[in-house]
C-alpha positions as CSV (number, residue, x, y, z in Angstrom):
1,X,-54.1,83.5,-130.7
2,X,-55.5,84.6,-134.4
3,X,-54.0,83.0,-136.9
4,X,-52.2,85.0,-139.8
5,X,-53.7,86.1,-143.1
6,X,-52.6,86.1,-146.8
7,X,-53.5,87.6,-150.0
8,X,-51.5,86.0,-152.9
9,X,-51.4,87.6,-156.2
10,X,-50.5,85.6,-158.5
11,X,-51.6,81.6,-159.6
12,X,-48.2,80.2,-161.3
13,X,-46.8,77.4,-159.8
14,X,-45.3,79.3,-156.9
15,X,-48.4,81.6,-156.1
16,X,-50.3,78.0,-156.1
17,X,-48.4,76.0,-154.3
18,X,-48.2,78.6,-151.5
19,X,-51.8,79.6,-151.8
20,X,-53.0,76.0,-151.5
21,X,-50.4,74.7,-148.2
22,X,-51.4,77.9,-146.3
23,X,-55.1,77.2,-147.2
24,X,-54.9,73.5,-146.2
25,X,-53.1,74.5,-142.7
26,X,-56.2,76.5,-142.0
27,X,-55.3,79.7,-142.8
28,X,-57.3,82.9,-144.1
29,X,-56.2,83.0,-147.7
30,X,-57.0,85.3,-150.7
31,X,-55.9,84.7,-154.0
32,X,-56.0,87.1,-157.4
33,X,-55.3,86.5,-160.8
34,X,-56.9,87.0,-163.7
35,X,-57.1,83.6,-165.2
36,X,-60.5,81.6,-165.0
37,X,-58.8,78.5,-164.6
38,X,-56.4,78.3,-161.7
39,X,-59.1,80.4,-160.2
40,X,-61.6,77.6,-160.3
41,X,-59.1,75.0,-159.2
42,X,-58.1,76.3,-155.9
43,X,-61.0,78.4,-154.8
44,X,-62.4,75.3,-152.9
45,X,-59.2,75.0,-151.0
46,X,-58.8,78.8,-149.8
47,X,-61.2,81.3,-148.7
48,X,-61.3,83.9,-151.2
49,X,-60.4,83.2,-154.9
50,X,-60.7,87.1,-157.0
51,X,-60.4,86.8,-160.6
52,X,-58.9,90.2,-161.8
53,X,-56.1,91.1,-163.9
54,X,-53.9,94.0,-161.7
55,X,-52.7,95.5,-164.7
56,X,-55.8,97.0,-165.4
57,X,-56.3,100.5,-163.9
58,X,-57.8,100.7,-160.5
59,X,-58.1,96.9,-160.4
60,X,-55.6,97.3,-157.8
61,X,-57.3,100.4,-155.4
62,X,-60.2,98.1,-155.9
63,X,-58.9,95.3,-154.2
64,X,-59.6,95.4,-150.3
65,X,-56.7,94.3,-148.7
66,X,-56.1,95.9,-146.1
67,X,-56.9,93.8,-143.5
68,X,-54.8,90.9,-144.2
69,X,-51.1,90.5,-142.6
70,X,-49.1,89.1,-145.1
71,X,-49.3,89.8,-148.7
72,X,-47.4,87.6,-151.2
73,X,-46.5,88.8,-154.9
74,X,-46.1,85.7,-156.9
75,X,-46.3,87.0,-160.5
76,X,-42.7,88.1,-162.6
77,X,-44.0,87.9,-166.1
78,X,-45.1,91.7,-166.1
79,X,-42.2,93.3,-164.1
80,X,-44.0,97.3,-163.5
81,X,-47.0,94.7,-162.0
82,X,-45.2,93.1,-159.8
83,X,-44.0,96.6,-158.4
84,X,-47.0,97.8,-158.1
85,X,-48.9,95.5,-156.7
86,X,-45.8,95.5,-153.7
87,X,-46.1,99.5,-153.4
88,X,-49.6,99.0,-153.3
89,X,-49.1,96.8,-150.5
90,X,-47.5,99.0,-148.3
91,X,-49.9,101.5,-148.9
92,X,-52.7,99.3,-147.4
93,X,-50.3,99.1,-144.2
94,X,-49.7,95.4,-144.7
95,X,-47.1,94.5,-142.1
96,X,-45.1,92.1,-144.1
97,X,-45.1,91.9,-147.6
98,X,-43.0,89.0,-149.5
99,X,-42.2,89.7,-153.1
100,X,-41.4,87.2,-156.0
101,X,-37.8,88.0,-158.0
102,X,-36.6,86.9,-161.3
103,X,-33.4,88.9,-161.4
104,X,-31.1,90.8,-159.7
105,X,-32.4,94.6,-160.7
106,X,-35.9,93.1,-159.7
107,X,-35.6,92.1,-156.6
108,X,-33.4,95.4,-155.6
109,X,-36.3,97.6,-157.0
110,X,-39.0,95.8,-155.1
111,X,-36.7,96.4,-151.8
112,X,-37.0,99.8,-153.0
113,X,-40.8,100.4,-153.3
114,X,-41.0,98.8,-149.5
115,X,-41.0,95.1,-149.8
116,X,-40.1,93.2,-146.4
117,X,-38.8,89.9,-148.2
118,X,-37.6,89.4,-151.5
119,X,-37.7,85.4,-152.3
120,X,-36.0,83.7,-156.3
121,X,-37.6,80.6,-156.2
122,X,-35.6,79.3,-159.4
123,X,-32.4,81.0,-158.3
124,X,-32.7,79.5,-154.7
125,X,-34.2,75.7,-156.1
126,X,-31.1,75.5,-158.9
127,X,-28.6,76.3,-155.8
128,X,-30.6,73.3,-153.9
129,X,-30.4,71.0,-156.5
130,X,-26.7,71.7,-157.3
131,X,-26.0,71.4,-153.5
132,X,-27.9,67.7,-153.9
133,X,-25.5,67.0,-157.0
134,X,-22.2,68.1,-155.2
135,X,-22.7,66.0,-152.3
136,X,-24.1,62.3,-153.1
137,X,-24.6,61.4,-149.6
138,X,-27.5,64.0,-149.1
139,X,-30.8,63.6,-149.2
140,X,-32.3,67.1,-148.4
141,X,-31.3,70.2,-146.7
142,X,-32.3,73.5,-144.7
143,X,-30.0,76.2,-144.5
144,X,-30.4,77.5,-140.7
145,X,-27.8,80.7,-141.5
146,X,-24.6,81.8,-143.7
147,X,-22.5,79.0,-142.3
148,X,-24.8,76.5,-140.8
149,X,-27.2,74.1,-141.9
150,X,-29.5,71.2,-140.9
151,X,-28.9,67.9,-143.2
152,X,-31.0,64.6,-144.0
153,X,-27.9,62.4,-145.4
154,X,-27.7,58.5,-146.2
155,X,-25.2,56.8,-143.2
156,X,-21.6,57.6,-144.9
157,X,-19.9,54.5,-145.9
158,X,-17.0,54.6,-143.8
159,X,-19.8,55.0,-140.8
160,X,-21.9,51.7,-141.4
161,X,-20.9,49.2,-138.2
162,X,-19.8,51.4,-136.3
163,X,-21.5,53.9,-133.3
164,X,-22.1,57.2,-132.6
165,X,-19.5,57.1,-129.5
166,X,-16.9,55.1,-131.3
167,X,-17.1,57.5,-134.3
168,X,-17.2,60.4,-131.4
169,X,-18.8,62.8,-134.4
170,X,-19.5,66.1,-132.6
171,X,-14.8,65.5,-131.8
172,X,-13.8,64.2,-134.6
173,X,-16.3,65.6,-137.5
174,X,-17.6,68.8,-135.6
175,X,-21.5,68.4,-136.2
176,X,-24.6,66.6,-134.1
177,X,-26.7,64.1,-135.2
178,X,-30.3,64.9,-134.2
179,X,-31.8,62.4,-135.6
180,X,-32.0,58.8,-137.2
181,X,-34.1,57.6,-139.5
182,X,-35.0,53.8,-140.3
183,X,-37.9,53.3,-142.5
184,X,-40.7,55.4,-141.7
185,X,-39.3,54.9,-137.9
186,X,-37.6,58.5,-136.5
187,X,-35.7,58.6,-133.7
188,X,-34.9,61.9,-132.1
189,X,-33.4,59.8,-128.1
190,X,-30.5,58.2,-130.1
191,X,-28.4,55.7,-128.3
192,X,-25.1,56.9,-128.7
193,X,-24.0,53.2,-129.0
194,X,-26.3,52.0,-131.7
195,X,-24.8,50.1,-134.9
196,X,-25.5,52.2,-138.0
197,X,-26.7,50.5,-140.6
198,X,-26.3,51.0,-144.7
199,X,-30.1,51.8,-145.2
200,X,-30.3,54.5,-142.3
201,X,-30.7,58.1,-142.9
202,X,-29.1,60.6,-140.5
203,X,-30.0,64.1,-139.6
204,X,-27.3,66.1,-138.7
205,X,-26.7,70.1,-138.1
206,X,-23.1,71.5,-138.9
207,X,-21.1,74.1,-140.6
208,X,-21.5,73.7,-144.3
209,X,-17.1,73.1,-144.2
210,X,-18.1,70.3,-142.1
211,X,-20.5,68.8,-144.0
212,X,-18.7,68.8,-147.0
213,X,-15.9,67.3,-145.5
214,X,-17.9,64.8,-144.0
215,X,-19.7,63.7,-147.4
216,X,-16.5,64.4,-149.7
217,X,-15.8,61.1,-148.1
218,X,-12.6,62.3,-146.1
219,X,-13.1,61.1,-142.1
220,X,-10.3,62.1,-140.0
């Protein structure tokens, strides 16, 4: 099966960063900005590295992009760019085009001119980070829906000693552990009546309720 491809525009620390792990998974990647230096630095790690500034006319209608799948608009400092280079997009029948938002009004205009997926990288990493604050006990997270999510958290206090069946956590708590961590050790066959100890990590899937509940300390 072909693998995907991806033009980035774009070399800030989100265009990079998502330039240089699809390029290291082995995927066809493009990149285009117009600065010499973060062109240089990742063109051994991608396939094609453009250096053009898009807000130069018919930069853009020079570009040949039409044959890649995915087309990822990483720049926000020039706003009518960013727009363009997303209509632009479309127009080369790219099947999925994911656009970069700082605000609000930004990211409802490029849903507008045809963008697929409209990601705020800042927005969405301060709600992480607050998220890591609130709750002590976790470690990491990955929202799976509107309700839901998938947890790394440290072994709750009022867990340590005791097991999975004694605690009976899917009854009492309402989530699953899928997973426990020791060291660099992870075990996804648990033994439901395994000791947890203070230096374990758990991963657990639950309503976000659930969770909270769970890490606000209060076991019922």
């Amino acid at each position: 099966m072909r693998k995907e491809s991806y033009v980035v525009f774009g070399l800030g620390s989100f265009g990079y960063s998502v330039a240089e792990t699809l390029g290291d998974s082995g995927y066809e990647v493009m990149v285009v900005d117009k600065g010499s230096d973060p062109i240089q630095s990742i063109s051994s790690k991608i396939t094609y590295a453009v250096k053009a500034d898009v807000t130069d006319p018919g930069v853009l209608e020079s570009l040949d992009i039409s044959q890649f799948d995915v087309a990822i608009i990483a720049f926000t400092q020039n706003m009518n760019a960013s727009i363009m280079a997303t209509l632009y997009a479309k127009e080369c029948k790219i099947p999925k085009v994911v656009a970069k938002a700082v605000t609000a009004l930004h990211g409802t205009i490029l849903r507008k001119v045809g963008a697929d997926e409209v990601v705020f990288p800042e927005r969405d990493m301060g709600v992480r980070v607050a998220h890591n604050l609130m709750a002590g006990g976790m470690v990491d997270f990955l929202e799976l829906s509107d309700e839901y999510r998938l947890t790394e958290i440290h072994v709750p206090p009022h867990w340590v000693g005791r097991s999975l069946n004694g605690l009976d956590v899917r009854g009492n708590y309402d989530l699953n552990v899928i997973a426990v961590k020791d060291g660099e050790e992870i075990s996804m066959n648990i033994d439901p009546n395994q000791i947890l100890r203070e230096h374990q990590f758990l991963v657990v899937m639950g309503k976000d309720e659930s969770l909270d509940r769970l890490l606000g300390g209060r076991a019922d």
